[in-house]
N, C-alpha and C positions, 0 to 999 in steps of 0.2 A: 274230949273234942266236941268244939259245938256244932250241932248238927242245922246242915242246910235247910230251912223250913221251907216246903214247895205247895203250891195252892194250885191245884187242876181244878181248871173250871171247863167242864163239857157237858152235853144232852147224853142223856143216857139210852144213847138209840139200843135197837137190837143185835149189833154189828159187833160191841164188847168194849171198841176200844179205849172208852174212858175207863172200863174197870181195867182191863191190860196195864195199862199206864200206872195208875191206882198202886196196883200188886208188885209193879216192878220197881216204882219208884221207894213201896216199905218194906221191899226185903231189900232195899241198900241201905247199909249198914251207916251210911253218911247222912241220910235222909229221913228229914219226920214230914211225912205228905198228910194234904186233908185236901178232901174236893167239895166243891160247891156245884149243884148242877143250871145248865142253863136254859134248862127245860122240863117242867115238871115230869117228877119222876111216881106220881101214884095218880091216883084218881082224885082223891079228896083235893090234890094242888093244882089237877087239869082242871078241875069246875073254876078253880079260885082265878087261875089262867083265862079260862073264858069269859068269867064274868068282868074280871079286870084287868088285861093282857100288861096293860102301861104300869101299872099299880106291881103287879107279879113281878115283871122284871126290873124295878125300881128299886125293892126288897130284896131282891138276887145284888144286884150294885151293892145298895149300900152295905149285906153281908162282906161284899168282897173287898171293899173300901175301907169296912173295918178288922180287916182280919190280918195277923200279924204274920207276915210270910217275904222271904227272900227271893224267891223264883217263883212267878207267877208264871204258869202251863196252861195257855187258852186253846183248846183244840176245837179250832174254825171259830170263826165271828159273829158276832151279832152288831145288828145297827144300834142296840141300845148300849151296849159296850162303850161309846161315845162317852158317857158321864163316868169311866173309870180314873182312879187318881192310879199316884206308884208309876208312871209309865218308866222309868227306870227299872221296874221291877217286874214286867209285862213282859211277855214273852207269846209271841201267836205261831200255831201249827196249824198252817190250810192242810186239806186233804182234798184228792180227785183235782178239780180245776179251781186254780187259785185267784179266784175269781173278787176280786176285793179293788177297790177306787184306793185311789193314791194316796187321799184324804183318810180316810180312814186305816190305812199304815200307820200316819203318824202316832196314833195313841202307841203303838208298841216300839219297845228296845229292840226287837228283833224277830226275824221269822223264816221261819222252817217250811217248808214245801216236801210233801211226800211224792212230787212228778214233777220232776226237775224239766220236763219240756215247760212250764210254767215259770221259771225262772226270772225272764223279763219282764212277768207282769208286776215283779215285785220291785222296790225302790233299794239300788244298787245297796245305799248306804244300810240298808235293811234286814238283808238276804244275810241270812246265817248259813243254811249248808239244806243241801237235801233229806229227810230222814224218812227212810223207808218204813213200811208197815214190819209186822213180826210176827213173833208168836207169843203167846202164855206157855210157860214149862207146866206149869200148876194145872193150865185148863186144858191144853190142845197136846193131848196126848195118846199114845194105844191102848185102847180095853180090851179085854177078852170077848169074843164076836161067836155067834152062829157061825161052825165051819161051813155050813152050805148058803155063801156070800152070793147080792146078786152081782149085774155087773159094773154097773155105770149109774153114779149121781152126781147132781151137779147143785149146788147153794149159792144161787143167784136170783136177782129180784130183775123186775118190769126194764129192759132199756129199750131203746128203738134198734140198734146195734144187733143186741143177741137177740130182737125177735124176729129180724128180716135173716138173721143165720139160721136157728129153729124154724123157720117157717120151711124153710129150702132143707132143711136135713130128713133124710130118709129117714120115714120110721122105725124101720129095723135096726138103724142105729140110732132110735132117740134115747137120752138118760132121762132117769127118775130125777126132777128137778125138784126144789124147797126151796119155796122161796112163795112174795107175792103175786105168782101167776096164779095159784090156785083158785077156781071158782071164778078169777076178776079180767081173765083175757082169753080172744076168741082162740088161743094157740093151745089152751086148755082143750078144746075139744077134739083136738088133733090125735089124741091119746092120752085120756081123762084117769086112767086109770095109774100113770107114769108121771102124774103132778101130786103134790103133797102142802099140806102148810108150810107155812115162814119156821124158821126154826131158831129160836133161840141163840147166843153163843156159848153158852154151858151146854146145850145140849150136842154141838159140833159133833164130837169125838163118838156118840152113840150113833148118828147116822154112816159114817166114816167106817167104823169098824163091821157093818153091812154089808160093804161093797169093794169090789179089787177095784176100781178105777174112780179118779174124782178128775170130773170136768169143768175146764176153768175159761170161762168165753167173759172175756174184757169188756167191761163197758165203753161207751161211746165218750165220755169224758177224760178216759186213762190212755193218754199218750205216748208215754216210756216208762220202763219197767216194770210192776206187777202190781196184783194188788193183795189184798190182807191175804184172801184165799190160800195163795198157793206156798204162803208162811205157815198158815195154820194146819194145812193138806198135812204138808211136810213133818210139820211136830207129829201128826196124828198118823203118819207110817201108814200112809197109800199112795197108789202108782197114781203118776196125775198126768193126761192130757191135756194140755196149755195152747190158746190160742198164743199166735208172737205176737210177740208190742217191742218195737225196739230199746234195747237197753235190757229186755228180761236174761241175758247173758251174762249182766253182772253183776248177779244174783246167786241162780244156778247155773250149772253146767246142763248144756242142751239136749246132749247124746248120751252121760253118764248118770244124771241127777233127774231130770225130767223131761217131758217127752212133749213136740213140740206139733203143733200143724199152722197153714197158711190156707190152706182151702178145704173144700168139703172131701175132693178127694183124697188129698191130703191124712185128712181126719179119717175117713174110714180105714185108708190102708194100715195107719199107726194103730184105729184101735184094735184091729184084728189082730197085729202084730201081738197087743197089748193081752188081748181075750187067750190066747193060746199059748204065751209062752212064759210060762209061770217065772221062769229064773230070770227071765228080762226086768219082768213086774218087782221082781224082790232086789234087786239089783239096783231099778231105782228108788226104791223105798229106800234102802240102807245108805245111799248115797245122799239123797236128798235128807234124810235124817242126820245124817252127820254134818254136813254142811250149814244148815239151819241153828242145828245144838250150838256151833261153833262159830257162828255168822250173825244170827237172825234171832235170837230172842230179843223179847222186851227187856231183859236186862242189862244185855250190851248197847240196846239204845240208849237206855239212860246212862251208862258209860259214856259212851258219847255224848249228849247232852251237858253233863257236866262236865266232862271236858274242855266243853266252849263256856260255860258257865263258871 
């Protein structure tokens, strides 16, 4: 059987999910994938970037222009994307707010939105289907941990959103955060000792296996349903604290699978509930893990995907 050749073209931020994609699309047995990035990915290519930004992504084109693939996976846009040929064979994945001009749809055969309240910013004839974030089976998984875990971290970066909610959260219940607050914002000083670097996404599952609770506060651009986090949480068998966002119900189950809050008091009653009642904690863990197994890998997305493909 001949196999469907797929060309993932994304930046290879620290978030994973062009490698995610990557991994799930070659372990389908239907699938011979190769990616192209659309943002340098070492140093030697950010100098070449700086010094000729127009030049840099010109060479990214024409790579992509000539390369011989069936399904083309652009995960989010770029303005230089305009000089792409294939558009039959283009395929765009916005992620967070689908933020993109009308005009600039046209190059693609179709597009994917991971926040379906973004729906209508896309061109009817356009709009493929929503596709949610996931997990790695490979990457976001449980290790063997320090059995003396602490309580509460959370792997979130700068919004305006979760720093006017940090700001107002009592100390005593603030979590160990990782992310780019570290050193670069004044909420650092709040409890300096409780911030940590950005963290990799290979390294997820070693901060994870740490701690009983992982806290998951939405940013200001995520509308309905969840975001990568509380996929990955999941794989990695920890109880998680969830700000709502409507639609995050169908995803997980609220009261069996994950644990949810609306306000600060909210948040503290649940995580007390959380801190003391260890079968509660395991309860959602195992819930949320099977659900996820069975729901939310990256390789049922690409199930999906080619479905529609």
């Amino acid at each position: 059987m001949k196999k469907i050749r797929v060309l993932i073209v994304a930046k290879p931020w620290q978030g994973g999910l062009y490698q995610y994609y990557l991994n799930a699309f070659r372990r389908n047995a239907k699938v011979e994938a190769n990616l192209i990035y659309s943002y340098p990915k070492d140093i030697s290519e950010y100098i070449a970037y700086k010094i000729d930004k127009k030049k840099w992504y010109q060479l990214q084109i024409e790579a992509i222009n000539k390369s011989n693939y069936d399904f083309g996976f652009f995960i989010n846009h770029s303005t230089y994307f305009a000089k792409l040929k294939n558009k039959s064979k283009n395929f765009l994945y916005l992620t967070d707010s689908a933020n993109l001009s009308l005009d600039d749809q046209k190059i693609y055969s179709g597009i994917y939105i991971s926040d379906i309240f973004y729906k209508n910013r896309i061109r009817e004839n356009l709009f493929i289907d929503e596709l949610p974030f996931g997990f790695d089976l490979q990457i976001h998984k449980k290790i063997e941990s320090s059995p003396k875990k602490r309580l509460m971290c959370s792997l979130i970066n700068r919004d305006k959103k979760r720093d006017a909610w940090l700001d107002k959260l009592d100390k005593k219940y603030f979590p160990h955060i990782y992310g780019n607050y570290f050193l670069k914002h004044k909420l650092f000083l709040k409890k300096p000792s409780n911030f940590h670097p950005q963290v990799n996404f290979l390294k997820q599952k070693f901060i994870y296996a740490n701690y009983l609770i992982s806290l998951n506060l939405h940013s200001n651009v995520l509308k309905q349903g969840t975001n990568q986090r509380t996929f990955e949480a999941a794989g990695c068998e920890i109880a998680q604290l969830i700000e709502y966002t409507p639609g995050l119900e169908r995803f997980f189950d609220l009261k069996k699978e994950i644990c949810i809050f609306r306000t600060h008091e909210e948040f503290y009653a649940k995580y007390d509930k959380l801190k003391h009642d260890h079968n509660y904690r395991l309860k959602l863990v195992n819930n949320s893990y099977k659900r996820a197994i069975s729901e939310h890998t990256y390789d049922k997305r690409i199930d999906f995907i080619l479905n529609h493909f």
